[in-house]
Each structure stands twice: as C-alpha cells, then as structure tokens.
C-alpha positions as CSV (number, residue, x, y, z in Angstrom):
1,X,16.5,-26.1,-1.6
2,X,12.7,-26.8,-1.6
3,X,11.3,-28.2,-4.8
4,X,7.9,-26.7,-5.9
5,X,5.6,-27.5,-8.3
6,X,4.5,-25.0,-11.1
7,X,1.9,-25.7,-13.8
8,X,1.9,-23.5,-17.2
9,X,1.3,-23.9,-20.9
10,X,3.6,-25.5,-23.0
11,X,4.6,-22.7,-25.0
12,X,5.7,-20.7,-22.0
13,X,7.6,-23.8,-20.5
14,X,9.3,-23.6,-24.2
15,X,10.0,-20.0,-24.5
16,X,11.8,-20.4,-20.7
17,X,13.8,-23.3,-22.2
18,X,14.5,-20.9,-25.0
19,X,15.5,-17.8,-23.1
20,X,17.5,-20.4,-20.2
21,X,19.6,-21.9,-23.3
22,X,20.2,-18.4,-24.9
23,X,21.3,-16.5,-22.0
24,X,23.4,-19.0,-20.2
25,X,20.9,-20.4,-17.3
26,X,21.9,-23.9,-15.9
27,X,17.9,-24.7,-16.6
28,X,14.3,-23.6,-15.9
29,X,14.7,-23.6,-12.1
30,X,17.2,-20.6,-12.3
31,X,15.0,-18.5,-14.9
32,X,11.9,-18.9,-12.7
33,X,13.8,-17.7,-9.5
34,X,15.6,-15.0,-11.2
35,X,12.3,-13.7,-12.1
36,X,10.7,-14.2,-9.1
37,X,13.4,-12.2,-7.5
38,X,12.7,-9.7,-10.3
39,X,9.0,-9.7,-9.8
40,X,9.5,-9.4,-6.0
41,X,11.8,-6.8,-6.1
42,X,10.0,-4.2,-8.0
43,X,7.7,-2.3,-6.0
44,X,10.9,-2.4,-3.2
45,X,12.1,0.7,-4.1
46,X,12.7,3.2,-1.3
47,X,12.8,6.2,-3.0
48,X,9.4,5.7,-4.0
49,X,7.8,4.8,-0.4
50,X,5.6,7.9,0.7
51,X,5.5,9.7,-2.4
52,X,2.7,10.8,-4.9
53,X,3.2,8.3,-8.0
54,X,1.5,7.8,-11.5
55,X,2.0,4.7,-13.1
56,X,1.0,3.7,-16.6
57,X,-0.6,0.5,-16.8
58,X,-0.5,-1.2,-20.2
59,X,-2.4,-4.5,-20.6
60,X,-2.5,-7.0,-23.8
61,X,-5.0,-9.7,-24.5
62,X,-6.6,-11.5,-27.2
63,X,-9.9,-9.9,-28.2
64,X,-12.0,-13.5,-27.8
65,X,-10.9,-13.9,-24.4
66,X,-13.7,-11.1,-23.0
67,X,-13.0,-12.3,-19.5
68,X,-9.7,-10.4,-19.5
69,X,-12.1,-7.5,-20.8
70,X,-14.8,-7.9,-18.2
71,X,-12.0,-8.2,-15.3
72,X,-10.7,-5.1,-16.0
73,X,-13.8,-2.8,-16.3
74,X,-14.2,-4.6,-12.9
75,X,-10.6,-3.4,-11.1
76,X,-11.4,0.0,-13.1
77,X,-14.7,0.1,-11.5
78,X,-13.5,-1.6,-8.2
79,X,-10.4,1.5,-8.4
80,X,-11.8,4.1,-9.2
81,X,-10.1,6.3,-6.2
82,X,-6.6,4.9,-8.1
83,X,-7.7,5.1,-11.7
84,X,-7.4,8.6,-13.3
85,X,-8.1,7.5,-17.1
86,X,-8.8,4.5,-19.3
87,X,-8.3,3.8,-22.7
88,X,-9.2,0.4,-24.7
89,X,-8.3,-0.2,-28.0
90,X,-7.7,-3.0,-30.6
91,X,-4.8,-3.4,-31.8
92,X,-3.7,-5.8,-34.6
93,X,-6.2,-8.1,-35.9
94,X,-7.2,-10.0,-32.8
95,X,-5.7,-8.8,-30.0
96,X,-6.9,-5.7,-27.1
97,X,-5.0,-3.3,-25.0
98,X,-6.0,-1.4,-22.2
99,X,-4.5,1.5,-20.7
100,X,-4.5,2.3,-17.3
101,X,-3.6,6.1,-16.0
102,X,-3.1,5.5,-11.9
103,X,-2.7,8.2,-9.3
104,X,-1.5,6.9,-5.8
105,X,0.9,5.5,-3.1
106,X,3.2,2.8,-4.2
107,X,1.0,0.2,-1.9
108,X,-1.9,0.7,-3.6
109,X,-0.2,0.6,-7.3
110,X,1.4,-2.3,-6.9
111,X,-1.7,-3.8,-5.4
112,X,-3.5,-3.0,-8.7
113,X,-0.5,-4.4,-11.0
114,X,-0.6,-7.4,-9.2
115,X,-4.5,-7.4,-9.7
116,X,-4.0,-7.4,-13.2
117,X,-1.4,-9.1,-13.5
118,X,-3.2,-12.3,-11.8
119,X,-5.7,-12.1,-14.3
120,X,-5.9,-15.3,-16.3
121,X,-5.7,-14.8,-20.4
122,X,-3.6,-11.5,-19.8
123,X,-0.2,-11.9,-22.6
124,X,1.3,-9.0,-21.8
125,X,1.5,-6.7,-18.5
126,X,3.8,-3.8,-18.6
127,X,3.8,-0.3,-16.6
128,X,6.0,2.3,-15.4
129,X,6.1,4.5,-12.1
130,X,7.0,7.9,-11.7
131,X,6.4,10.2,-8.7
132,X,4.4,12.9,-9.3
133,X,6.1,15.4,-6.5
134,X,9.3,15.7,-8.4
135,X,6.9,17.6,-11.5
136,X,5.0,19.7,-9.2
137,X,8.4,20.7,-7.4
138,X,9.5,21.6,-11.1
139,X,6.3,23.6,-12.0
140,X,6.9,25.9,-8.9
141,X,10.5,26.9,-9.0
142,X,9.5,27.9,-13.4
C-alpha cells in the first residue's frame, strides 16, 4: 500500500484518534480511507445520474474568518445558473452559516459541494440531494 502524506490541525488529528479508538479502527490510516471511500462514493449514485436535483447546502464557519464569507458570495456569484436562493445568518455567538438552495444535474452539484467544501476555514459542510422529477411526477397525477 502507498504511504502518503497528509497535513491537518492538531485538533482534527486528535478527534480522528478519538473516533479510530471509539469505534474499533486499527488507527488513523483506516479512518482517513474509510472516509475517503465515503467522500468518493457520494455523488456515485445511479439513480440520481440524469435527473433534475435540489440539494440543500448548509455551510458553518466562524464569523472572524470573512474569507469563508467572501468565498462564498463568490461561488454564489460565480453559480448563479445553480443557486436558486441564499440565506446567511449568525448563529451562536461567533459562528456563521450559509444556506445554499441548488437547482441542477448531479455533475454540477457535486462540483459546487466540492467547491465549498475545499474552502479553507469552513467547520462544517453538510447537504442533502433530492430529485426534483419524483415531486413534479406527484403534483400531476393529484
């Protein structure tokens, strides 16, 4: 097996020790290629390949980071054919989130998850995907 090299902050580095030892990993090297797998895996779905989607992008960062801000009123901006709504907000007593309504092919979501998630400062990245036929199939046949 190849050996690679990874840098990350030490907190992360301790929550994967923490999560490895609580879940019955053998160590670090098999949490980071279980979720690589994970991470690879998720826009593989074949039931979602030519369909019309919505996702729901949710984004968390700390509110004194503002180039986490600025990057996303970029891919917003940079989207816009993709990004059907928007919605920032604080939440807690430093931190920001921002919502992200997309319209589109699976390609071009995953592209824009990706995106964010390669955005430096980000803590949290979460979405889900749903295709939008299956509801307009529904609103005819009522």
């Amino acid at each position: 097996m190849t050996v690679v090299s990874v840098s990350m902050p030490e907190e992360l580095l301790d929550r994967i020790d923490e999560f490895s030892d609580e879940h019955g990993y053998t160590g670090r090297s098999e949490v980071v290629r279980d979720a690589a797998r994970e991470l690879l895996g998720e826009f593989e779905d074949a039931r979602l390949e030519d369909r019309d989607l919505m996702a729901v992008v949710t984004v968390l960062f700390d509110y004194e980071t503002t180039s986490v801000e600025e990057r996303m009123m970029g891919l917003r901006h940079e989207h816009e054919d993709l990004v059907a709504a928007n919605f920032h907000s604080h939440v807690g007593s430093h931190y920001c989130m921002e919502l992200f309504i997309l319209d589109g092919s699976l390609e071009t979501i995953s592209a824009f998850v990706g995106k964010i998630r390669a955005t430096r400062d980000t803590l949290s990245v979460d979405y889900s995907v749903m295709p939008v036929d299956d509801f307009t199939a529904a609103a005819i046949e009522d």
